[in-house]
BAPA-707184 format. One line per 8 residues: their letters; for each residue x, y, z of C-alpha. Coordinates in nm, 2 decimals. Each point is the difference from the previous one (the first is absolute). Layout:
REM residues N
a = X:Y:Z ~ ...;
***
This chain:
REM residues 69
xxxxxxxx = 0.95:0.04:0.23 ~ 0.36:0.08:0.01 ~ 0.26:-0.27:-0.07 ~ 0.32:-0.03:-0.10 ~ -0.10:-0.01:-0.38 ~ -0.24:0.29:0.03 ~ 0.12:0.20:0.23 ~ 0.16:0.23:-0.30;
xxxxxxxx = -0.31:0.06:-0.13 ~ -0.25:0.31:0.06 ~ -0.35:-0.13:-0.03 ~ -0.29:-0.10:0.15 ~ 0.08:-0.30:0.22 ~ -0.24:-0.27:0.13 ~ 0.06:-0.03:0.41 ~ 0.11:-0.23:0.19;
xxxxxxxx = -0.34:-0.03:0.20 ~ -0.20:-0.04:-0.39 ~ 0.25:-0.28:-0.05 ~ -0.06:-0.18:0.30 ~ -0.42:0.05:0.02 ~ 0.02:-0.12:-0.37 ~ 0.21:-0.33:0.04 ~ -0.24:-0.13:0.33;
xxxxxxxx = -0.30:0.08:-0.22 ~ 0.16:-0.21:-0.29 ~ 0.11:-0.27:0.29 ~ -0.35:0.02:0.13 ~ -0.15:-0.06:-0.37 ~ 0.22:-0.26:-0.07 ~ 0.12:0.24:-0.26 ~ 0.34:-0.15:-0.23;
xxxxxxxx = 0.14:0.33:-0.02 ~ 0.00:0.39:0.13 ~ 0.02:0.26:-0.21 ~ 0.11:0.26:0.20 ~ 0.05:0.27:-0.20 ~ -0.13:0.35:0.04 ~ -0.29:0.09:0.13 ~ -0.28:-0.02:-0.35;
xxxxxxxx = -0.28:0.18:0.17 ~ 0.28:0.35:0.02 ~ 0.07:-0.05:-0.35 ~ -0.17:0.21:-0.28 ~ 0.02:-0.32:-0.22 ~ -0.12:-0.15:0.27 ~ -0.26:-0.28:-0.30 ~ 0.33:-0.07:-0.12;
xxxxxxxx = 0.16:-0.08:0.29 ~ -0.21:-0.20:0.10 ~ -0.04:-0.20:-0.35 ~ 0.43:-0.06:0.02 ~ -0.06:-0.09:0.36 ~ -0.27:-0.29:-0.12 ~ 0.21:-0.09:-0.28 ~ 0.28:-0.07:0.24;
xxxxxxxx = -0.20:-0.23:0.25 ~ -0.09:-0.18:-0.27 ~ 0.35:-0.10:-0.05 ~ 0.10:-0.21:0.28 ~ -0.33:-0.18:-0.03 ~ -0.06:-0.41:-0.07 ~ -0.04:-0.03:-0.34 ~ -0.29:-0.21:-0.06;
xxxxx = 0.03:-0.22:-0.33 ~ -0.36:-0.01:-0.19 ~ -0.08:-0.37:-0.15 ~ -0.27:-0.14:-0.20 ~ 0.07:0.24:-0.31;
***
């Protein structure tokens, strides 16, 4: 998606229609955060894409504090 910031650079850019599919599938999830980066399943490293993309979720989780130890 082109923007102000990006719009200098020549690469692959996610689309606007990806952006907005992704965000009402994270609203309809009661997701935290989109990650709306591009597309992982085009992508050669497509395993670690998708391990960066879990890793990144992960992030704007609760943190959960473990007791008892």
């Amino acid at each position: 998606m082109d923007t102000d910031l990006s719009s200098w650079a020549d690469a692959p850019k996610i689309t606007t229609v990806d952006v907005a599919e992704r965000t009402v599938e994270a609203l309809a999830n009661d997701r935290w955060e989109v990650l709306a980066d591009a597309d992982a399943d085009a992508d050669a490293d497509a395993d670690a894409d998708a391990e960066t993309r879990q890793a990144k979720a992960a992030l704007s989780q609760p943190l959960h504090a473990e007791t008892g130890r």
